[in-house]
ROTITI-144591 format. One line per field, with one value per residue (C-alpha): residue in one letter; y, z, x. Coordinates in steps of 0.02 Angstrom, whole numbers, plus 32768, in hexadecimal, padded with zeros to 4 digits. Layout:
% ROTITI-144591
residu = c(A_...)
Y = c(Y_...)
Z = c(Z_...)
X = c(X_...)
END
This chain:
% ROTITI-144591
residu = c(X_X_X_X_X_X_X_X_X_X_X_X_X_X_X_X_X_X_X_X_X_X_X_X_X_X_X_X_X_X_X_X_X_X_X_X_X_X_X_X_X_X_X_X_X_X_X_X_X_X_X_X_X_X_X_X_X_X_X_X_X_X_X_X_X_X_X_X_X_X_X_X_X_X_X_X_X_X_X_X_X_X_X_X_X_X_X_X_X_X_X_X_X_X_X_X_X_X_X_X_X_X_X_X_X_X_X_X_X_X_X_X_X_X_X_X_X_X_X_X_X_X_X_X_X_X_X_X_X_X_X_X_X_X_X_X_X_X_X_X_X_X_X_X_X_X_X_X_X_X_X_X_X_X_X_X_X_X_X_X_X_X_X_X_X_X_X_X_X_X_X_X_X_X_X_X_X_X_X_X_X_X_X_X_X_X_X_X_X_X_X_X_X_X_X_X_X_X_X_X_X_X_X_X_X_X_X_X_X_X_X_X_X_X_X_X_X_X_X_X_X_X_X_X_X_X_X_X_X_X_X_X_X_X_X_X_X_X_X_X_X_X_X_X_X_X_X_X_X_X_X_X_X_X_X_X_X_X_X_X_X_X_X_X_X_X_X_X_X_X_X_X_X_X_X_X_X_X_X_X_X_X_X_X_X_X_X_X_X_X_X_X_X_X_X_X_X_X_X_X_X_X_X_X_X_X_X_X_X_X_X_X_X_X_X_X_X_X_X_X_X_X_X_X_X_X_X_X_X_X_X_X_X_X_X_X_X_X_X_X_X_X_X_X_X_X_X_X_X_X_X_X_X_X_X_X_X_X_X_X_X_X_X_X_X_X_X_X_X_X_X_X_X_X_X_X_X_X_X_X_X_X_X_X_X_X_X_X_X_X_X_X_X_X_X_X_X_X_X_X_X_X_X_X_X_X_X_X_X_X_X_X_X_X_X_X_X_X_X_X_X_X_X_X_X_X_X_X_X_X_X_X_X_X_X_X_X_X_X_X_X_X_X_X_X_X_X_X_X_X_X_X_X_X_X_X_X_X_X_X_X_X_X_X_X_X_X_X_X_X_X_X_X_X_X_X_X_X_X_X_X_X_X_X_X_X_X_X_X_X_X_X_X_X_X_X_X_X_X_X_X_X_X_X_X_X_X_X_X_X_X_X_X_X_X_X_X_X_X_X_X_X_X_X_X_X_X_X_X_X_X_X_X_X_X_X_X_X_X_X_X_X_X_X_X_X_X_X_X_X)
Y = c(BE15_BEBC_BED0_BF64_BF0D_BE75_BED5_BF47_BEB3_BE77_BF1F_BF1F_BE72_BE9D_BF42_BEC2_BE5E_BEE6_BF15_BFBE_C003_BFD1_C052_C0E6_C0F9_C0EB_C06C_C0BE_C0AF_C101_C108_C141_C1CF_C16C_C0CD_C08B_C07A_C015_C003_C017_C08A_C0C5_C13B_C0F8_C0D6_C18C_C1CE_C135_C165_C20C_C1E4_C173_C1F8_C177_C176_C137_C0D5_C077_C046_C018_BFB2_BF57_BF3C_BF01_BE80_BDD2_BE04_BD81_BDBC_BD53_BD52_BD50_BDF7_BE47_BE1E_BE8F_BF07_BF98_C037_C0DB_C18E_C1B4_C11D_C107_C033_C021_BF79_BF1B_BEBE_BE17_BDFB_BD74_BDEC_BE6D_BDC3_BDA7_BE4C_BE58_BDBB_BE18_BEC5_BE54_BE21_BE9D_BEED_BFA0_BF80_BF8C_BFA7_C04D_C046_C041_C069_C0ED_C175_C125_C13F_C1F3_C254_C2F2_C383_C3E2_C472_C4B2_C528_C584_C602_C6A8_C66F_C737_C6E7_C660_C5F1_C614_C5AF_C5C4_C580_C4EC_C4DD_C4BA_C44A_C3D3_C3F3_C3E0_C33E_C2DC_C2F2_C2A7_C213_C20A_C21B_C193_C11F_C11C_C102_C1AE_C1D5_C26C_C2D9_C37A_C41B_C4C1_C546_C5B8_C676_C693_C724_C7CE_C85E_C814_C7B0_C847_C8B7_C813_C840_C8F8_C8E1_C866_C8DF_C97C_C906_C8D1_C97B_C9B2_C926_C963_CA13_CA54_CAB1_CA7E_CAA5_CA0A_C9DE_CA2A_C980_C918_C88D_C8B3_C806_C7F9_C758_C7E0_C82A_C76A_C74D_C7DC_C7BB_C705_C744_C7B6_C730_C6C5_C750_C7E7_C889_C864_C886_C94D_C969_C956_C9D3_C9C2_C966_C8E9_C8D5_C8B5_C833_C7D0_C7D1_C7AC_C705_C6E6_C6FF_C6AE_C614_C614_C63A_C5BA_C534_C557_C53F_C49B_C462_C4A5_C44C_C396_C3BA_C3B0_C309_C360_C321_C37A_C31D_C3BB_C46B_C4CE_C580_C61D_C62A_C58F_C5C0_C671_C62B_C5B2_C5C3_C5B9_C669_C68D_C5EE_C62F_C6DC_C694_C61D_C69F_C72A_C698_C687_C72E_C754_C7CE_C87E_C916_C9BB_CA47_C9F2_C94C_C8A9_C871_C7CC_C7CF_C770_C7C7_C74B_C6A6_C6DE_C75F_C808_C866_C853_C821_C872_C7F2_C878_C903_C9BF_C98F_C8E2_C896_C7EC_C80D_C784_C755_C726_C6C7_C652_C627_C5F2_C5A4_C534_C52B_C4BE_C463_C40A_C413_C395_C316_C349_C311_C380_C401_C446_C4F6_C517_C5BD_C61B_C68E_C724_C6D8_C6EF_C763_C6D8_C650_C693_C6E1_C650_C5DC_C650_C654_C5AA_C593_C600_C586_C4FB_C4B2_C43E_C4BD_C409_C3F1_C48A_C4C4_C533_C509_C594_C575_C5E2_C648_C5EE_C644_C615_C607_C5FE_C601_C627_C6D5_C6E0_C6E0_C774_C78E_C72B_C713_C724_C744_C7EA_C7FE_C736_C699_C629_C56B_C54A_C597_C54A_C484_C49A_C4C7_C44A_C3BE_C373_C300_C383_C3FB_C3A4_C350_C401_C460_C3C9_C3B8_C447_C461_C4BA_C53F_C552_C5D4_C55E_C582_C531_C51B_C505_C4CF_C456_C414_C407_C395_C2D6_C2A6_C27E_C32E_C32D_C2CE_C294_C25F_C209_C1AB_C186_C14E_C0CD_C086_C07C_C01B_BFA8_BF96_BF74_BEE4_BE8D_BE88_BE54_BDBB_BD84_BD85_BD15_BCAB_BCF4_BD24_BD76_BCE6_BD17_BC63_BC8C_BC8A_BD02_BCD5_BCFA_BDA0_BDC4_BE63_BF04_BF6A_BEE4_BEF1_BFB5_BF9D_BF3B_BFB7_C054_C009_BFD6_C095_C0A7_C085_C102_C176_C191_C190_C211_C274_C282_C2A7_C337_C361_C365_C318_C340_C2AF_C249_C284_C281_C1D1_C1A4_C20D_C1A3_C0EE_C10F_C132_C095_C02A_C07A_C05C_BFA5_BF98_BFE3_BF64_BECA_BE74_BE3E_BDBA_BD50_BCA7_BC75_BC57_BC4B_BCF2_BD49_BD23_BD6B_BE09_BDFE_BE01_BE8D_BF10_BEE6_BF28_BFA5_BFCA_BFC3_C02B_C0AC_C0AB_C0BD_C154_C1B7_C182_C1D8_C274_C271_C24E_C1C1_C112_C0F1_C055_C09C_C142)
Z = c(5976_5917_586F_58B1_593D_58D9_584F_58D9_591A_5878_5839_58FA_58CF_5817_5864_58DB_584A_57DD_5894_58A0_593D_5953_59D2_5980_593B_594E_58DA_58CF_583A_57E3_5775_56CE_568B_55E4_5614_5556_55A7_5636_56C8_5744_572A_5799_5772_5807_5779_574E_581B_5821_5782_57B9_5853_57F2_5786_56FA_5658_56A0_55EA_5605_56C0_5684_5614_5686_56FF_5689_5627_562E_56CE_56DB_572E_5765_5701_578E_57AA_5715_5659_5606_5632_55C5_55C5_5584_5585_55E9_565D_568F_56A6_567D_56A8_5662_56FA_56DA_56CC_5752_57C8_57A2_57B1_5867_589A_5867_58ED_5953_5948_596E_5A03_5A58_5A2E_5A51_5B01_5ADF_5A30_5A18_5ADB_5AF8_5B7D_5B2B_5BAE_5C37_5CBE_5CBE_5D19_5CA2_5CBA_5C29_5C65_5BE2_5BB6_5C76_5C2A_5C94_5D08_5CB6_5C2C_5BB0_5B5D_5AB6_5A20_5A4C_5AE5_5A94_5A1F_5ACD_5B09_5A85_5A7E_5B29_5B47_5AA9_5AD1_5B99_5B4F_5AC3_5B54_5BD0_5B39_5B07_5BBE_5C1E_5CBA_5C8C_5CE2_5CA3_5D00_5CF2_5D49_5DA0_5DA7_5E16_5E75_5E41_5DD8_5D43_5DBA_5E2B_5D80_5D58_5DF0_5DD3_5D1D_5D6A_5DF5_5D74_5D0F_5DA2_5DDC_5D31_5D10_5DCD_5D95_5DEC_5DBA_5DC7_5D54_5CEC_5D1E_5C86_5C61_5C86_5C24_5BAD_5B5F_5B7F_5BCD_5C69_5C52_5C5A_5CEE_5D4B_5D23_5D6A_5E12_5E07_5DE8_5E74_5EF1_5ED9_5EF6_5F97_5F66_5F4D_6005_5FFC_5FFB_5F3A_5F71_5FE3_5F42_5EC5_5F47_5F57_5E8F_5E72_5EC4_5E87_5DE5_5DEA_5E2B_5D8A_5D0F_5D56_5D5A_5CA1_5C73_5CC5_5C86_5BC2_5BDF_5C0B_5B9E_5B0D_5B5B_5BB8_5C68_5CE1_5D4F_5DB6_5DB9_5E22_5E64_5E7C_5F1C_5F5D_5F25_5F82_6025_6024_603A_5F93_5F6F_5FFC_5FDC_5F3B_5F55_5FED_5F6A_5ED8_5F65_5FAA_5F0D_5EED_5E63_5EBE_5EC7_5F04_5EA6_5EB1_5F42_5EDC_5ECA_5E2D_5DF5_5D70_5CF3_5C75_5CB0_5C83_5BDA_5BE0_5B97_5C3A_5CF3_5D32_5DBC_5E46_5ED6_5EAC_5F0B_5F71_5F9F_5F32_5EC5_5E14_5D9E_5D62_5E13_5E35_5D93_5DCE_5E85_5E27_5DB7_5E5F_5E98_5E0E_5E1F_5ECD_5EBE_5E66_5DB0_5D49_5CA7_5C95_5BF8_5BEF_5B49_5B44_5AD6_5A39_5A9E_5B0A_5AB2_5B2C_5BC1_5B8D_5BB2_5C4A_5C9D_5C5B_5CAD_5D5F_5D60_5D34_5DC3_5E31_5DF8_5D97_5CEE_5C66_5C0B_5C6E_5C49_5BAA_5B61_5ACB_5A74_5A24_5988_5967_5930_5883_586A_57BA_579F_56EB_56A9_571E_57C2_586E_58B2_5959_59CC_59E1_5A94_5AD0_5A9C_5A2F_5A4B_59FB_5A7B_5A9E_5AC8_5A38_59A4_5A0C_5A12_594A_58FE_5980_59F7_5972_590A_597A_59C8_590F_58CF_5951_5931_5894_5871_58FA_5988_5933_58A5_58AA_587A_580D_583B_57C6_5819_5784_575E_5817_5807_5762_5773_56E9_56B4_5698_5751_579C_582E_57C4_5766_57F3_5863_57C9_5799_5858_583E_57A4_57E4_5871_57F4_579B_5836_584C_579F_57AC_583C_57F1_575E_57DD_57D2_586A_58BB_58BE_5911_58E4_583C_579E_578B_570C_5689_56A0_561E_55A3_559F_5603_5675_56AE_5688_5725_5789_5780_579D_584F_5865_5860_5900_5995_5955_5915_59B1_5A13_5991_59C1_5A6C_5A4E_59D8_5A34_5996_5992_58F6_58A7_58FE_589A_57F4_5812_5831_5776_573E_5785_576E_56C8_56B1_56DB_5668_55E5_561F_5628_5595_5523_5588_55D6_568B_5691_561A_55D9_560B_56E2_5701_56A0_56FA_57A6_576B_5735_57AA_5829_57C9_57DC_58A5_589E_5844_58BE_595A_591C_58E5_5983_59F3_597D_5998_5A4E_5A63_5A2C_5A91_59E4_59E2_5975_5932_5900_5890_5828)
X = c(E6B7_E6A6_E701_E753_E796_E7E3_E834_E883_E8C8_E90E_E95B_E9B2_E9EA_EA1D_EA7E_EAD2_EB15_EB55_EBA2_EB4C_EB03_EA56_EA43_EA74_E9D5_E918_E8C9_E81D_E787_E702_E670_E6B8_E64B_E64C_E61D_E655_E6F8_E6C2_E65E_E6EB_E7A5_E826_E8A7_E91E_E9A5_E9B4_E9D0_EA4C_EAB4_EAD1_EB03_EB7F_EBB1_EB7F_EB15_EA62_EA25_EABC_EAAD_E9EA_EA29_EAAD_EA20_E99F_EA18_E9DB_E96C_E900_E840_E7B6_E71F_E6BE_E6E2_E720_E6F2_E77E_E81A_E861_E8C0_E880_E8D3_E969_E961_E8A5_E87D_E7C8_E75B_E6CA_E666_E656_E589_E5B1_E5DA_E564_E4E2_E51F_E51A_E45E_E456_E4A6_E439_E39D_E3E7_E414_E36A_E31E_E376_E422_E445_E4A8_E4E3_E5A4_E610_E65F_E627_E685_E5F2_E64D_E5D6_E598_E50A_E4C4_E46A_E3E5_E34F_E36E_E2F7_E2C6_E222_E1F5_E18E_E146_E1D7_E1FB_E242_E2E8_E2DE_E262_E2F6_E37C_E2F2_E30C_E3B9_E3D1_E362_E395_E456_E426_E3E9_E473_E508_E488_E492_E551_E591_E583_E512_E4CE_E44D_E3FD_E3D1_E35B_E3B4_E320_E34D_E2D9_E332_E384_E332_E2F0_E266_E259_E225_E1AC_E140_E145_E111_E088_E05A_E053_DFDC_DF63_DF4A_DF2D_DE94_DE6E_DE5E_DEE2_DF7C_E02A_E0CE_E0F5_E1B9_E21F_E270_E1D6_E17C_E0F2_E0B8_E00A_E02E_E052_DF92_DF61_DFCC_DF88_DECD_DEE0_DF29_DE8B_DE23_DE70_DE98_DE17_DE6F_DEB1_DF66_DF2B_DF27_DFF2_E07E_E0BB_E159_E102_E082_E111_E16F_E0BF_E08D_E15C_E13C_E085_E0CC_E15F_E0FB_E08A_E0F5_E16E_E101_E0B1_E176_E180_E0D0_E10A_E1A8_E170_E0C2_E172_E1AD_E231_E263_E2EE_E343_E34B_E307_E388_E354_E3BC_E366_E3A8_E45B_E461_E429_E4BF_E579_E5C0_E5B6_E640_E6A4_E6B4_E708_E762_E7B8_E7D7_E826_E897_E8DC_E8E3_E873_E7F6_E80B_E7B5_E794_E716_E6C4_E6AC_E704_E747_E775_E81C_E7B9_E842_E8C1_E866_E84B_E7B1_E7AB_E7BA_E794_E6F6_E67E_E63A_E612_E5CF_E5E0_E541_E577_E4FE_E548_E55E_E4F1_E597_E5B2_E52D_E563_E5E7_E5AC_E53B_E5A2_E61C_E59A_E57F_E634_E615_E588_E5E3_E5DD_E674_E64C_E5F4_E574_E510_E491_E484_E440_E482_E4A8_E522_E5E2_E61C_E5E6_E65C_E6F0_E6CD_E681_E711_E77B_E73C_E717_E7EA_E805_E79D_E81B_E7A7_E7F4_E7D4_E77C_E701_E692_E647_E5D0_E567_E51F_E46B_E446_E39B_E306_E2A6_E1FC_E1AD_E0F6_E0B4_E17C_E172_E1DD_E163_E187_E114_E0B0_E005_DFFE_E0B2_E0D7_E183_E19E_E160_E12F_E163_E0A8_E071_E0D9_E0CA_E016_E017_E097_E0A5_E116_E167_E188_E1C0_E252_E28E_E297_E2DC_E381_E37C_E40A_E4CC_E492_E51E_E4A1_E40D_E381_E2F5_E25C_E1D5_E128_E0C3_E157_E12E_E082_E076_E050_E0C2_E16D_E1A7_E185_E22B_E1F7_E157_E1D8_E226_E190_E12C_E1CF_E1B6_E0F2_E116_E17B_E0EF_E07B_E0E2_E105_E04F_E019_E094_E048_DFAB_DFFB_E05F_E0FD_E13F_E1DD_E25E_E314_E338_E334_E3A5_E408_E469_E3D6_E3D8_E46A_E40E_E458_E3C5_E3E7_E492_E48E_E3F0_E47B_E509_E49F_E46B_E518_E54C_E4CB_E53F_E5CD_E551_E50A_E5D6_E5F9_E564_E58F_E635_E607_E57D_E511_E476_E441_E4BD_E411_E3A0_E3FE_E429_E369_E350_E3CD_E3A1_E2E1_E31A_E372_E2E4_E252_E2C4_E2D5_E228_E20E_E276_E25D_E1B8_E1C6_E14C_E144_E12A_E1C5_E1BB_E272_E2A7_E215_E232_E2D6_E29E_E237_E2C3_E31F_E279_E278_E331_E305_E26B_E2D7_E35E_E2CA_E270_E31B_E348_E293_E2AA_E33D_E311_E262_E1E9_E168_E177_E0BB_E087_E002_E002)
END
């Protein structure tokens, strides 16, 4: 049993006794920030006394006198400030629940039910198919990915999803950029589109359909041309996306195109419902949505004076058919630029009758690049952007995706390439990967001396500080990673690997693991595979590899 369930079953019982309602509260517990006043509080006391309308050191008191606690969970009890009750684990306890993180294994450890099965969809990067990725959208990548495998783990099915705007203007000015740029390297004239794209990754686009297709695509009329290098270029640019994408470990369950959405239905069942219920009007030839009444600043276009949907109404056809197919809760990533988006789409969405809950928006902030203590400010290749390609190829996978969570999603993050780059323990993924390498390499060396992993083993010798402080720290795993879900951080992952890594170079540090004593190392022994698993899960999670050797 876990501690926190038996000493919520003996404060219910102890409220029962004093004849209090054991149901008026929530008996819940947490880490205490100072961990000098115990491994384990809960501040249940406090919510209860007011409630009660009485003093909440006194109620402690009546609840702690003569409360008798098994030392096979708990070691010691006490009250600090205005009614917190603080716990020591008992080292048996914290020695069984090594046993039991061994057993479980990289498997299961960490997974819970918390998630229900509830059926979720986070929708992320969804970048234009007008250009190369850039570091913003690396950054919603690993974002995006880590928090999949976080919700998978604690109990949720949860499925990710690239939207593909592959229709409307912005791809129609892609192929006239393209088409003004193959004629040019053709030697022929025509008018780059005012709002077009001017990376040179459109030059390089234009001289491989050269090389591939000669100048066949001269003999056009200019808007056949542009149609024809649109979808050439869409087609490559798309595809270098993809092969960035899962070149970055990053796998979607489904890559849904505009396209596909405007040659449905949804569009239509959507203003059929909102005129039903009344929230569509017309005005200056166009049709109007009353976003104003659902909370947004002012009503909304969907149809404009030539007939033509608005993007805005595309959206929400779009995330129509996300419920449609099944999806209980729904998450965008968007980037920085999208305030004004939130409340529009969580108003038409409302107006569809759908719970207000089960759709959110999670804004992911800019991305600085330092180099050498100066801010990156252009591309090599990709015009006014810094590409994906270009800053995975130069730092590394690993790197990449610990940086880009090592900070909220709220936060702008700083990333410092150098930092990155360096195979050392300023480095913190160097930091973490190079704890699981070392336990690798201990495991190995006590083979070699005949010492070998033993779940059988005792225990009960493993009673040092470093030691139990190991035990607890992969104890806070489970709710760390409930908590990150919940909170939709993942960057309480990799502060807790910091932290547990950490813990365990300082354990190795003070105490030898093999040793001339067999029965204390297969212990320790025992506690660095914990350690290991708990590691390796972690980096796992968020998409980085475990090495064995560094």
């Amino acid at each position: 049993m876990k501690v926190e369930n038996y000493l919520r079953q003996v404060f219910q019982e102890r409220l029962k006794q004093l004849r209090l309602n054991s149901d008026a509260v929530s008996i819940e517990f947490e880490i205490p920030r100072d961990t000098r006043f115990g491994d384990l509080a809960t501040n249940f006391v406090m919510v209860l006394a007011q409630k009660l309308k009485q003093n909440p050191r006194q109620l402690a008191g009546a609840l702690l006198e003569n409360l008798e606690l098994d030392h096979a969970f708990v070691a010691s009890v006490n009250m600090a400030g205005p009614g917190f009750i603080n716990f020591k684990l008992s080292q048996t306890y914290l020695q069984k629940q090594l046993n039991e993180i061994l057993q479980q294994g990289a498997e299961n450890f960490g997974k819970s039910t918390f998630g229900k099965n509830k059926k979720v969809q986070i929708e992320f990067v969804s970048a234009n198919p007008t250009g190369p990725l850039n570091v913003v959208s690396a950054r919603a990548a690993s974002v995006g990915d880590t928090m999949i495998n976080i919700f998978n783990r604690v109990g949720f099915t949860a499925k990710s999803e690239y939207y593909v705007n592959d229709a409307g203007r912005q791809v129609r000015l892609l192929g006239a950029s393209v088409s003004s740029r193959y004629c040019e390297l053709l030697h022929v004239e025509e008018a780059f589109p005012e709002e077009g794209y001017h990376g040179d990754y459109v030059y390089d686009i234009a001289r491989q359909i050269i090389e591939k297709y000669g100048d066949k695509f001269l003999a056009l009329e200019q808007d056949r041309r542009v149609e024809e290098l649109k979808n050439i270029s869409l087609s490559m640019i798309l595809s270098e996306q993809q092969k960035v994408l899962e070149d970055f470990g990053v796998h979607f369950d489904k890559f849904f195109r505009e396209s596909q959405l405007r040659a449905g239905s949804t569009e239509k069942e959507v203003l059929d419902t909102l005129t039903r219920r009344g929230f569509i009007y017309e005005s200056e030839g166009a049709l109007w949505f009353k976003a104003s009444e659902f909370g947004d600043e002012k009503d909304r276009v969907l149809v404009t004076q030539t007939g033509e949907p608005t993007y805005f109404f595309i959206d929400i056809a779009y995330h129509k058919n996300k419920f449609d197919r099944g999806f209980e809760a729904v998450i965008d990533l968007l980037g920085p630029d999208h305030h004004g988006y939130i409340p529009r789409m969580k108003a038409a969405l409302k107006a569809l009758g759908i719970p207000e809950e089960a759709f959110d928006i999670k804004l992911i902030q800019q991305v600085n690049l330092f180099r050498d203590g100066q801010f990156v400010k252009m591309s090599k290749r990709a015009g006014q952007i810094v590409s994906m390609r270009e800053l995975v190829d130069e730092v590394g996978v690993d790197a990449a995706r610990f940086f880009f969570l090592m900070r909220r999603i709220s936060t702008p993050l700083d990333f410092d390439i150098d930092l990155a780059k360096k195979h050392s323990d300023e480095n913190p993924v160097y930091y973490i990967q190079y704890a699981h390498a070392r336990i690798s390499n201990i495991l190995r060396f006590g083979e070699e001396k005949g010492v070998r992993f033993n779940p059988g083993c005792d225990f009960s010798l493993l009673v040092e500080r470093e030691e139990m402080a190991l035990v607890k720290k992969m104890l806070e795993f489970p709710d760390l990673l409930i908590r990150a879900a919940r909170n939709f951080e993942p960057n309480a992952l990799t502060q807790y690997l910091l932290e547990l890594a950490e813990e365990f170079h300082r354990f190795y540090h003070e105490h030898r693991v093999i040793s001339d004593d067999l029965k204390l190392s297969e212990a320790r022994i025992a506690l660095s595979e914990a350690v290991r698993i708990v590691i390796a899960i972690g980096l796992k999670l968020m998409g980085i590899s475990a090495p064995e050797k560094m």
